[in-house]
Structure formats: structure tokens, C-alpha cells
C-alpha positions in Angstrom: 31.6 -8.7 -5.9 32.2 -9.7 -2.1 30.0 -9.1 0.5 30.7 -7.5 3.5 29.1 -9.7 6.0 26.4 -12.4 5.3 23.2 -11.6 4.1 19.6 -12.1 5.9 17.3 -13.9 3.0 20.4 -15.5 1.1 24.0 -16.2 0.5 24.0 -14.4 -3.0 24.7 -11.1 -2.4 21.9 -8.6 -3.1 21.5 -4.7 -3.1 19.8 -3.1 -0.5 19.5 -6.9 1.3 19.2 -7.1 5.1 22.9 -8.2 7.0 22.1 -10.7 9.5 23.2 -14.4 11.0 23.9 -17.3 8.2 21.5 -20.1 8.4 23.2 -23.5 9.7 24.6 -25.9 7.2 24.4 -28.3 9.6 22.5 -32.0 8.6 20.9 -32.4 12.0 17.8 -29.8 12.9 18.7 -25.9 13.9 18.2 -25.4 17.4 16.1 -22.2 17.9 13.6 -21.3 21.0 11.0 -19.4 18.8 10.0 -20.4 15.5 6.9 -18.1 13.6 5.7 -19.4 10.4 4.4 -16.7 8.9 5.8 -13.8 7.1 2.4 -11.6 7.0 1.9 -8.4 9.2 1.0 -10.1 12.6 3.9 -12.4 12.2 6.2 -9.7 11.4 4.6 -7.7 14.2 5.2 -10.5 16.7 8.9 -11.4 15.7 9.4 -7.3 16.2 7.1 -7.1 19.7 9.4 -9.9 20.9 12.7 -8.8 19.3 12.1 -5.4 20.9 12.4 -7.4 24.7 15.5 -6.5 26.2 15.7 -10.1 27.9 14.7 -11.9 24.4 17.6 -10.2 22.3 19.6 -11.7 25.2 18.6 -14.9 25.3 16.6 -16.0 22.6 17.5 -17.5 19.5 14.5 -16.4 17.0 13.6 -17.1 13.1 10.5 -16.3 10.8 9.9 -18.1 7.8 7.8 -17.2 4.9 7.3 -18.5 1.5 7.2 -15.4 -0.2 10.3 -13.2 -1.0 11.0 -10.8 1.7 13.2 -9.0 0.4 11.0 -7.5 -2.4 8.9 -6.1 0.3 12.0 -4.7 2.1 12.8 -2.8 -1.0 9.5 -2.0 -2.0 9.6 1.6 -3.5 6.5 3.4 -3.8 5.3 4.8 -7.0 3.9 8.6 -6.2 1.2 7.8 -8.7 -0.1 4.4 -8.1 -1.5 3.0 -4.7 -2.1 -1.1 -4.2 -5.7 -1.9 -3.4 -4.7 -3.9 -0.8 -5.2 -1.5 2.4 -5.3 -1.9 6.4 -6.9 0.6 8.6 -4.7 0.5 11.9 -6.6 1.8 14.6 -4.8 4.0 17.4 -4.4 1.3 19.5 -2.5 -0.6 17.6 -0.8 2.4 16.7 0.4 2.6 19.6 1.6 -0.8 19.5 3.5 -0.4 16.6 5.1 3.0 17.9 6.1 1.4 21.4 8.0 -1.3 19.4 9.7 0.6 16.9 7.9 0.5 13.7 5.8 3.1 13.5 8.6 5.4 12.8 9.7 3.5 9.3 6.2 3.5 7.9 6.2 6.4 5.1 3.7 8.9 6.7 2.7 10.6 2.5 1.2 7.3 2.2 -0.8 7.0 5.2 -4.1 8.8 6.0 -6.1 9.8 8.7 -9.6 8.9 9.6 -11.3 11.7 11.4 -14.8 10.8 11.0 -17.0 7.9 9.4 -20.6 7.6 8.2 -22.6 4.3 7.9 -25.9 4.0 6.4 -28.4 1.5 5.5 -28.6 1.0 1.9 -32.7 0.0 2.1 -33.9 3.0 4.6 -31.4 5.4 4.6 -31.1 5.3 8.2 -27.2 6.9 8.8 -25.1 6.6 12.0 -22.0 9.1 12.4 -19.1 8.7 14.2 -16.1 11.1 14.4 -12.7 11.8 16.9 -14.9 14.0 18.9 -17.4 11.3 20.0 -14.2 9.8 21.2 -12.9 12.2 22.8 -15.3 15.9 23.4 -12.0 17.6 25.1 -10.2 17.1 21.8 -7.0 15.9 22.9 -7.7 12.9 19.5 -7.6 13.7 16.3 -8.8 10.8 14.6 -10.1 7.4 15.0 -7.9 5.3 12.7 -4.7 5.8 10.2 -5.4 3.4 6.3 -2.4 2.9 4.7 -1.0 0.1 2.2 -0.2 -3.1 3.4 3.0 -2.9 1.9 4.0 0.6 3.5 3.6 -1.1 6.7 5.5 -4.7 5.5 8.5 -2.3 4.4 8.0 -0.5 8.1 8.1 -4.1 9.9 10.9 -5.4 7.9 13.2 -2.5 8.0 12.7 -2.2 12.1 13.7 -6.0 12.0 17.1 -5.2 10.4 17.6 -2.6 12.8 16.7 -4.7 16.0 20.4 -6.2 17.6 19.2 -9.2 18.2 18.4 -13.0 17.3 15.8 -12.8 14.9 16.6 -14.4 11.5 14.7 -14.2 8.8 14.3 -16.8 6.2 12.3 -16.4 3.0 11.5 -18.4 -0.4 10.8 -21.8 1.7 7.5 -23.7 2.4 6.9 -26.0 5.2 7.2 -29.3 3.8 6.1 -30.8 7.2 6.2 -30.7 10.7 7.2 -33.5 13.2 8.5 -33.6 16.9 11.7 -34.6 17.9 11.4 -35.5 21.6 8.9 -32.7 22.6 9.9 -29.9 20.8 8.2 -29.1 17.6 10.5 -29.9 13.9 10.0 -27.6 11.1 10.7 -29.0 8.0 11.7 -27.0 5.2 11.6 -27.5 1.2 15.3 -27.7 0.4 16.3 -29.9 3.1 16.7 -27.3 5.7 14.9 -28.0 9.4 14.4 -26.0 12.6 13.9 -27.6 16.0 12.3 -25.3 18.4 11.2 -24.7 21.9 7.8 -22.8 21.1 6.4 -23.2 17.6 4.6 -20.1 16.7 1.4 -20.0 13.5 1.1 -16.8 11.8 0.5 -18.8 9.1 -3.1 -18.2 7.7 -6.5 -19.4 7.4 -5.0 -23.0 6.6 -2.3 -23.1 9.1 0.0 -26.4 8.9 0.7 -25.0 12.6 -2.5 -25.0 13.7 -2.8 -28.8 12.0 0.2 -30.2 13.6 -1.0 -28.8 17.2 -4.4 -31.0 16.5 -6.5 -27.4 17.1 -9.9 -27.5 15.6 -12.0 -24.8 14.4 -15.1 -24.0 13.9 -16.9 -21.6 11.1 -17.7 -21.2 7.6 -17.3 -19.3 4.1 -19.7 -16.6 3.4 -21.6 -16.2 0.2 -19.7 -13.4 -0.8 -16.9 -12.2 -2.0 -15.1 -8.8 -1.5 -13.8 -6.6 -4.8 -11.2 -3.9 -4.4 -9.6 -1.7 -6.2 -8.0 1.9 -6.6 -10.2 5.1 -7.0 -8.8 8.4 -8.1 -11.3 11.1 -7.9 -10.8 15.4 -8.0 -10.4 16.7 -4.8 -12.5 19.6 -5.5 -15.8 18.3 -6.6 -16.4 17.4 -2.4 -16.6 19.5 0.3 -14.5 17.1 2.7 -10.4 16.9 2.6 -11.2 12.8 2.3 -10.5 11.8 5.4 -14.3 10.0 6.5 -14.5 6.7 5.6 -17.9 5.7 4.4 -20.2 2.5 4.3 -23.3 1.5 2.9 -24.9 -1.6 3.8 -26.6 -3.1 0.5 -28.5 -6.4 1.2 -26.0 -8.3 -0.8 -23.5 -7.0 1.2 -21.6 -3.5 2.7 -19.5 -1.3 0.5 -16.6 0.8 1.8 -14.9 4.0 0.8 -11.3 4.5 2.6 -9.4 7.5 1.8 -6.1 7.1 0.6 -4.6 10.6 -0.1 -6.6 13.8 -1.0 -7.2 12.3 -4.5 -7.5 8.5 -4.1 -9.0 6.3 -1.8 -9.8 2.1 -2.3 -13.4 0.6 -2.3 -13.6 -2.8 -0.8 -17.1 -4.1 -1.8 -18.6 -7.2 -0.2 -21.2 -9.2 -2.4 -22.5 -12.3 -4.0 -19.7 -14.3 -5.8 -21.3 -13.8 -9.2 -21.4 -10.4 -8.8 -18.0 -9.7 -7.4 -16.8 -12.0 -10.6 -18.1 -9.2 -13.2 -17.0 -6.3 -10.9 -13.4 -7.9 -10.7 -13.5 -8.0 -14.4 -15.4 -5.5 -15.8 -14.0 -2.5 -17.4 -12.3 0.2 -14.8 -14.7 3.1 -16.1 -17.5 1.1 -15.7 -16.4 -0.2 -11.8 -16.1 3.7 -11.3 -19.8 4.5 -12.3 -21.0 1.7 -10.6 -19.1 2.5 -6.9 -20.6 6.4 -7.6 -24.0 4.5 -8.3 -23.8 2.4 -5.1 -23.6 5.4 -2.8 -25.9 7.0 -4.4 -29.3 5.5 -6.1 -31.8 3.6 -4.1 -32.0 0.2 -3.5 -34.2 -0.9 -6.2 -32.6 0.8 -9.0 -28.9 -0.6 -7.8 -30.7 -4.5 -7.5 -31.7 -3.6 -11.2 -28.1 -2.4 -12.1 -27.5 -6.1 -10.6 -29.9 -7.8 -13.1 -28.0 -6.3 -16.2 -24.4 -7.1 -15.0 -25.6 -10.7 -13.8 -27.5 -11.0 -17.1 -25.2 -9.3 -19.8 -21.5 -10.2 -18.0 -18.8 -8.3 -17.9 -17.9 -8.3 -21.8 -21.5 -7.3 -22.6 -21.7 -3.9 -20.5 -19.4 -0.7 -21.5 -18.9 2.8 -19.8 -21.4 4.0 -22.3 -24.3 1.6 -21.7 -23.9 1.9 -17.9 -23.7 5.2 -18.1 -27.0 5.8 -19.9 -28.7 2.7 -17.6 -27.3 5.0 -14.4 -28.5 8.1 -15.8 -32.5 6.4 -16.6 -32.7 5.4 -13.1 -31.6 8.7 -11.9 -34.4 10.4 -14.0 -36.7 7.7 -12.8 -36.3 8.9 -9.0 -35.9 13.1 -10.3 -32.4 13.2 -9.3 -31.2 16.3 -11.0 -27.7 17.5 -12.0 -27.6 19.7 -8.9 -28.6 16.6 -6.5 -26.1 15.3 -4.2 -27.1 12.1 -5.5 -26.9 12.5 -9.1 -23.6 10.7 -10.6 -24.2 9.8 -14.0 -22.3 13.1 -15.8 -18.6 12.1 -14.8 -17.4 15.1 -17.4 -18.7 18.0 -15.0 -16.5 16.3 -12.3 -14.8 19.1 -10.3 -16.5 22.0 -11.7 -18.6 24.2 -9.6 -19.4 24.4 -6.1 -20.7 20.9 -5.0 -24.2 20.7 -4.3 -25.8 20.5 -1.0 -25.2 17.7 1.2 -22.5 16.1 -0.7 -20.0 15.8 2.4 -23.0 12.9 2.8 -21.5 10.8 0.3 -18.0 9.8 -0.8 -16.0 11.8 -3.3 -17.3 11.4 -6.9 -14.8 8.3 -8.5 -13.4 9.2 -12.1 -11.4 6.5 -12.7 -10.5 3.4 -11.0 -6.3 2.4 -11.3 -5.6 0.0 -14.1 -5.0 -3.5 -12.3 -6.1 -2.4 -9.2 -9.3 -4.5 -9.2 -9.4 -7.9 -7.1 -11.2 -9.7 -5.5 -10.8 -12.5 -2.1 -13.8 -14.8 -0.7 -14.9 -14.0 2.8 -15.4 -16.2 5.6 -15.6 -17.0 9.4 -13.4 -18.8 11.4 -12.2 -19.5 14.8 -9.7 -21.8 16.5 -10.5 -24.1 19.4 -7.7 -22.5 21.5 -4.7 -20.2 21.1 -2.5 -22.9 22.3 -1.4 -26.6 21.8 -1.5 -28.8 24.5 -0.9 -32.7 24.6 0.6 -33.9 21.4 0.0 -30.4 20.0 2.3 -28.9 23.0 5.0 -26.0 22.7 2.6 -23.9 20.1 0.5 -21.0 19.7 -1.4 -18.9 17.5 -1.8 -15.3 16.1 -3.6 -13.7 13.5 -5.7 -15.4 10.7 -4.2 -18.4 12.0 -6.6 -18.0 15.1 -9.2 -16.2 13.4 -10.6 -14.7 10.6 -13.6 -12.0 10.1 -15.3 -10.1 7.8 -13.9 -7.4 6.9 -17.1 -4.7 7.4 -15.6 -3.7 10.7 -12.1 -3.4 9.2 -11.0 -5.3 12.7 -8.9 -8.0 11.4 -5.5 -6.6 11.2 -6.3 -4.8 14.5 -7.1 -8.2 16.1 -3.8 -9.9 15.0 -1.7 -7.1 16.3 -3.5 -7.1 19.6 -2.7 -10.5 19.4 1.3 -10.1 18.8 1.5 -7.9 21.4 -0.2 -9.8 24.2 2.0 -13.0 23.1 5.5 -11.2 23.4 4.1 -9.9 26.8 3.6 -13.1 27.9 6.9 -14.6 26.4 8.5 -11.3 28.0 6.9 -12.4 31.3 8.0 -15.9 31.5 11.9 -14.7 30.3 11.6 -12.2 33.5 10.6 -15.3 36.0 13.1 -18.0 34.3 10.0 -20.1 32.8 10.2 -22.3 30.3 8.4 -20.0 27.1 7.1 -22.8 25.4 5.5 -24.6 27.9 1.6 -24.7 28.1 1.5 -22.9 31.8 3.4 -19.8 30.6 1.4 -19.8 27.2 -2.1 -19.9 29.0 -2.4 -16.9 29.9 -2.0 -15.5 26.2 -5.3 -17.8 25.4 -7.0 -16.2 28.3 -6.6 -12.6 27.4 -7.1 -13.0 23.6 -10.2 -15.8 23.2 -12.8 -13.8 24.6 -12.3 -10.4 23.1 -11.6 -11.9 19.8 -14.8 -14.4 19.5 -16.9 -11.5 21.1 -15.7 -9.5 17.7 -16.0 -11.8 15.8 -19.7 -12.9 16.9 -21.2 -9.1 16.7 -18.9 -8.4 13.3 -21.2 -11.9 12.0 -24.3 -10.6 13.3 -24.5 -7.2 11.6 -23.8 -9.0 8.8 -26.6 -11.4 8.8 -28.6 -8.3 10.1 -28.2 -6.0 7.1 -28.8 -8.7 4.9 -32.5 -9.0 6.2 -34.9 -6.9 3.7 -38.2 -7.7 4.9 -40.2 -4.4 6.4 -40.2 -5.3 9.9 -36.8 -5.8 10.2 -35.3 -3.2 8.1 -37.8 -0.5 10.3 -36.5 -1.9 13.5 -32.7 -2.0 12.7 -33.2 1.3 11.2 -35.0 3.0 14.7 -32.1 1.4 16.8 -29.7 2.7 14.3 -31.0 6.3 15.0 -31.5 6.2 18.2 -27.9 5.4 18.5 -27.0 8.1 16.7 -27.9 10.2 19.5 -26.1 8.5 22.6 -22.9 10.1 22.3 -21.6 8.4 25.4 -22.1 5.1 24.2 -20.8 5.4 20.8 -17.9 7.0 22.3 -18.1 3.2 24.2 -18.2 1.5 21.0 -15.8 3.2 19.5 -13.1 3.1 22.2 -13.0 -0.9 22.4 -13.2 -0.9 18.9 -9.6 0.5 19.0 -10.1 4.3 18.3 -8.8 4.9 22.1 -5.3 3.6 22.9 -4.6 2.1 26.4 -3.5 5.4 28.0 -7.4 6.4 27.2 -8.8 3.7 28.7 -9.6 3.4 32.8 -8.8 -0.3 32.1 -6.7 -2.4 30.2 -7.4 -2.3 26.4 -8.0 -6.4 26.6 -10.5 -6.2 29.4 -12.3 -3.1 28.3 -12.5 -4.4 24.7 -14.1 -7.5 26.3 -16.9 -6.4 27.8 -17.5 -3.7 25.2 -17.1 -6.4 22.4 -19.7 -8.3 24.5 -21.7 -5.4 24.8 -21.9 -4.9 21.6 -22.8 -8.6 21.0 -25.8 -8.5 23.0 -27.2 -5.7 21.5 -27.2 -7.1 17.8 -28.1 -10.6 18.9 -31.0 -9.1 21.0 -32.6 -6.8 18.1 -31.8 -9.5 15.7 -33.7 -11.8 18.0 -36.5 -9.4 18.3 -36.6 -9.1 14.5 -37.1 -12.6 14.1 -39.1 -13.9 16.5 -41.4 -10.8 15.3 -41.5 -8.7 18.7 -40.1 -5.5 17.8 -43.7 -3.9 17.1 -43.8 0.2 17.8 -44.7 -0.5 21.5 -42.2 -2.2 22.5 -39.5 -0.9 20.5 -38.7 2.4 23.2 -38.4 -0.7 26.0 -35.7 -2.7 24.0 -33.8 0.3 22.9 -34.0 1.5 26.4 -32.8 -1.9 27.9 -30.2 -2.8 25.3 -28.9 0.9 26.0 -28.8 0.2 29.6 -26.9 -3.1 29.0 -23.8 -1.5 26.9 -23.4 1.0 29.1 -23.1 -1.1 32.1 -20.7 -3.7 30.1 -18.8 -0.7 28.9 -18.8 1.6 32.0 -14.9 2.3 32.7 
């Protein structure tokens, strides 16, 4: 079989492959003028921001590599009945990103959800926090405050709006960096196979360990939390809850927070942050037994879910079985009277679906009864932060995106968010050094991408770290005091609608400023409030006296760094 013109991933002719240019056979290094490492979502997102400039499919010469195969995720068909645990929420923001550059239309809208509301409670007091699209917006004009999908849904999305872009970007998959080296000033790639690529601007979307972010000589600073994060697939009846699954829901447990993101009307994924040992068992226990223990999280109190702990930590996951945590579950639930017709009560996963839910269930996620067979995974958590965006000195001619800049934990869901913001400000700035004849590569037209990003990104990163470290607190004082503030800010609509806005729920046509430098103050904002009650909690000064003052002050503070 011949092929009609040459393929994007390979010379072997594939079905369904993407046509592009043929990679040069030549011995000496390919000359391009952007090079991204990286074949992940903000790389793919950038090599489409900057593909989508008029001037850059003119004049630039682009490629992406990745060591993965691309074209799997290119063809990736979607089973109706199965759903990957491996999830994004995309905020309308970057929505609105990914429309303005093309993708948004390719991404398979039956597999994509809407978030219209969210609850977030502490898992010690109870003390709740509700947000939904018309805190955002009272005249209703959004509808919700972020979109989950699969990770692969929007992979497919960026890869098929690459083939369609008539440009210079070339693709090149199923190749590590073997090293990188300079010949003259511009940056060498060197590829496993032989292959190299000589480049004017050198581009990491490359990961927590980025060899771009090593050859540039950028430090960072951070650390790995003592956690990890378990996910997996829930399938639940869509009639045993009062809600059509669209609120997201998060309880913070002092061993970590626990998520529940809607999928489709039936299925949603959990993505549950806590001690290493723990997430161990939960990644390996038996799916029935994950399911009663998500429905036990949201449900029993603290004490009885640190005993449910104990057992798994003491018996492992080969020593518990859906029937012995089932009858553990439904002890503690007798121990507290929770009743059959509780909202609460989760132990009897036979009666799912039948009846008319009990009262105040719309509180608490849909009842889970079963978890997807090899859906469950787990990924250690940690901080991290580059020195700077972009090389200068022997590290000249590069820049960073993504986790190759920074990484967070994932309570906020923020991360993806961040390294889209992050594609988009960097072909902006590319797009405006093409428009004045600039050299793109060169540390003077890259600065400015360093500028707009650092800020907002380390001011989400610090608050993201400092709830974190917050709800992990269990001593009186401070889970009283986190849990008054909490309330209180239940009840200032205005300024959640401010938190909510620079957390990405309003796109830049919302804002009275531009997304970067609203999100900066707000991020800030936000910053200072934690770090001041946290402060307050432990130097011991939050007593009932002076608690109205604080709340009042901090209040004061976010509004003013918010105000626009």
C-alpha cells in the first residue's frame, strides 16, 4: 500500500495517521525556530496557541516532540461505557482559550460535563462553603463555573486541531531527549535514534523533571508532600440523588481532601489525597470495597473514618473484603444513630436507587455502586516552582510552560488551568515579537512572558499550599477558627464571586481587567487571607474577641485586592 503524501509521526504508513512535512534525513542538526519538548496538554496547547498566529504559520518553522505515541491519542476512540480516571476540570477561562484557538470545537462534548455549583466542607466541623454560577454571575448570563472532561478527550481535541492548522508545526513522537547542547547560541536537541533539532527558542513542556529546565541552569525550589492522590472511576444510579450531577464536592479530611467530579449523569471520578500508606491499600484494594469507603468518606464523622483508617492500615488490602467493610461501615453508622432514611447513612448499597432520597442528600455526592475495573491509581503530590520562566546567560533562547514551571496540588484543581494560561500568554508574546520583527528567542522578547505569569502562578500556588497545611491542623482552636471564617465566607457573595472569578470561573470578557492582572491580585488576595488566619491560628490569637476584627480586616483586604 502507497501512501498518498507523507505521514506526521512516521514513514510507515498508518490508518487514520496525521499528513504532514517529513522529518530531515539530513546528518547535520534540523534547523527549526521553535522547538517544545513536551507532548502533554500545555505543550499541545502552546504548539496550537502559536500555530493558530497568522504571522507564525508564515514564518515559523515549528516541531513538538514527545516520547509517547501520538498517534494513539489521535485515534483514541471512546468506549460509551468506560471513562479513564484521569480527568481535568477546564475552567471557562481557559475555555475560552481553547475555543479562540480552535480546539474546543474537536473536544467530544457527550463526554464533557458541566459544573454548575460546588460544595466544600470541613471533614472535622462540618463547617460547608457553597459556590455556584450564580455567585459568579446574579444576572445569569453563566451557566457554570467549569467543564471536567477526560484528559484524553481533550489530547484527541489538541491533536486533531493540529492536523488541521496549515502551517509549520511538525510533530514527532516515540523519541526521548538523549541530550541537549548548544551549537553557537542556539539550543541542540538531541534525539534517541540519531535525529537532532537546532533551534532558535527551546521551549519545556516537559514535566516536573524537565531536561529543558536543566540545560537552561533554572533552579527550583519546593518539595514532595506526604501524600499521595488515588483515583478512580465511580458509577452510581442517577436516581438515588436529587441533583443531575453536575456539583462537584470536597471534603477536607485531616489526612488530606477528597473530591467528587461528575462525569456524566451516572459516573463521576474521586481523586482522594492522603497518606502514602493509605493511598497504597486504596489503590489496591478491591473496587467494591473503594466504593463503600468513598460513600463512607462523605458521609461518617471524623473519628469513625480515622478508625476505618486503623483497619485498612492494620489488616492491608488483601485482609479487608466488601463484606467486612461493609459490616465495619454499618457499626459505626449505628454507633452515631444514622438510620436508613439518613442522608448520611451508606452502608445498604442494595437499596440504591429505590425510593425518594432522603432529606438533605443534594448535601452529599451521589451514592457510589461500583468503582470501574482498572480505574484505580494513584500519583504522589508535590510543590514546585521554577526560579524563572526563562533562560538567560548559558541557559539563553528558552522558556517554560506547565509542570515544567510549576506544579500544585491538585485540591484546587488549578493545574491544568495554570499551564494553559501559560501557553497562551507565551504565543502572545511570540505573536508580539513576530508583529515588531524581534528576534523570538531572545531574552528581551521572552521577558515579558516571565512577568505576566510568575506572580499569578506563585500567588496560586502559595494559597493552594496553605489550605493545605490549614485543613491538616486538628487541634480545637484551629479547626473552630478556620471553621467561623469558613462561614462567614459563606455569606459574602461579592467576594466569593471575587474568588471565584480569578480562579478562572469568569473568562476575560467578564473581567474589568485583564485575566493575568486580576487573577494576581485576587490570587494574592486570597494568599493573605489564609496565611493571616493560619498565622492567627498558630501564634494562638484568634480567641472569640478578636475573631469579628480579623474576619472583618481580612474581608476588607480581598476586596480591595480584588476590586475590578
Amino acid at each position: 500500500m502507497l501512501c498518498a503524501r507523507p505521514l506526521l509521526f512516521r514513514s510507515a504508513c498508518l490508518s487514520k495517521s496525521i499528513p504532514s512535512r517529513p522529518f530531515s534525513k539530513d546528518s547535520a542538526a534540523a534547523s527549526y525556530d521553535v522547538v517544545i519538548v513536551g507532548g502533554g496538554l500545555s505543550g499541545l496547547a502552546l504548539a496550537a496557541a502559536i500555530g493558530s498566529l497568522p504571522l507564525a504559520r508564515e514564518l515559523l518553522n515549528i516541531a513538538l516532540v514527545d516520547a509517547s505515541d501520538l498517534t494513539r491519542k489521535y485515534n483514541w476512540n471512546s468506549d460509551p461505557h468506560t471513562y479513564s480516571s484521569s480527568v481535568c476540570s477546564i475552567t471557562n477561562a481557559s475555555r475560552e482559550f481553547l475555543d479562540s484557538i480552535g480546539v474546543w470545537q474537536h473536544v467530544e462534548q457527550s463526554r464533557t460535563s458541566p459544573i454548575e455549583s460546588m460544595q466544600v466542607w470541613d471533614g472535622i466541623s462540618n463547617s460547608r462553603i457553597c459556590f455556584s454560577n450564580s455567585d459568579i454571575d446574579p444576572g445569569g448570563s453563566i451557566f457554570e463555573m467549569a467543564r471536567l472532561t477526560e484528559n484524553l478527550n481533550l489530547h484527541r481535541a489538541l491533536l486533531h486541531r493540529l492536523d488541521e492548522i496549515p502551517g509549520r508545526v511538525e510533530l514527532i513522537d516515540q523519541v526521548k531527549v538523549e541530550s541537549i547542547t548548544r551549537s553557537g547560541t542556539w539550543p541542540v536537541v538531541n534525539l534517541s535514534g540519531g535525529r537532532s533539532l537546532q533551534t532558535r527558542l527551546l521551549i519545556g513542556a516537559d514535566g516536573f523533571k524537565s531536561p529543558v529546565r536543566s540545560f537552561a541552569q533554572i533552579g527550583s525550589s519546593g518539595w514532595a508532600y506526604p501524600s499521595h492522590a488515588v483515583v478512580g472511576t465511580l458509577h452510581h444510579p442517577s436516581s438515588n440523588h436529587p441533583q443531575h450531577n453536575t456539583t462537584a464536592y470536597q471534603r477536607f479530611l485531616p489526612t488530606g481532601p477528597i473530591a467528587f467530579l461528575p462525569l456524566t449523569k451516572e459516573v463521576s471520578t474521586v481523586v482522594w489525597s492522603t497518606s502514602v500508606q493509605l493511598a497504597s491499600i486504596l489503590r489496591s484494594v478491591h473496587p467494591d470495597v473503594l466504593a463503600h469507603l468513598i460513600n463512607a468518606a462523605f458521609r461518617l464523622p471524623e473519628v469513625s473514618i480515622r478508625y476505618l483508617h486503623s483497619i485498612l492500615l492494620e489488616r492491608g488490602a488483601d485482609g479487608i473484603t466488601p463484606e467486612s467493610i461493609t459490616e465495619e461501615i454499618k457499626f459505626r453508622e449505628n454507633a452515631h444513630g444514622i438510620g436508613p432514611h439518613s442522608a448520611l447513612y451508606s452502608s445498604d448499597v442494595v437499596s440504591l436507587g429505590v425510593g425518594i432520597p432522603p432529606i438533605g442528600s443534594e448535601a452529599y455526592p451521589p451514592l457510589v455502586h461500583s468503582v470501574q475495573a482498572g480505574s484505580q491509581a494513584s500519583f504522589p503530590l508535590k510543590l514546585s516552582h521554577a526560579d524563572s520562566y526563562v533562560g538567560e546567560g548559558v541557559g539563553e533562547r528558552t522558556a517554560l510552560v506547565g509542570d515544567a514551571a510549576h506544579t500544585v496540588h491538585p485540591l484546587a484543581g488549578q493545574g491544568l488551568n495554570m499551564g494553559l494560561e501559560d501557553a497562551r500568554v507565551l504565543a502572545q508574546t511570540i505573536g508580539e515579537a513576530l508583529s515588531l520583527g524581534g528576534d523570538i528567542g531572545s531574552y528581551i522578547s521572552l521577558i515579558p512572558y516571565h512577568t505576566a505569569r510568575y506572580a499569578p502562578n506563585h500567588a496560586i500556588i502559595s494559597v493552594i499550599d496553605k489550605l493545605h497545611k490549614l485543613y491538616s491542623l486538628t487541634s480545637p482552636p484551629a479547626v473552630w477558627a478556620r471553621s467561623v471564617g469558613l462561614e462567614v465566607l459563606n455569606e459574602l457573595g461579592p467576594i466569593k464571586s471575587a474568588l471565584m472569578g480569578v480562579a478562572g470561573s469568569k473568562t476575560k470578557q467578564d473581567m474589568a481587567e485583564p485575566l493575568q492582572h486580576y487573577g494576581a491580585a485576587g490570587w494574592h488576595a486570597a494568599a493573605t487571607v489564609v496565611e493571616s488566619l493560619s498565622g492567627g491560628i498558630r501564634t494562638g490569637k484568634v480567641v472569640a474577641g478578636s475573631l469579628g476584627g480579623l474576619v472583618s480586616s481580612l474581608v476588607q483586604n480581598a476586596a480591595k485586592n480584588t476590586r475590578g
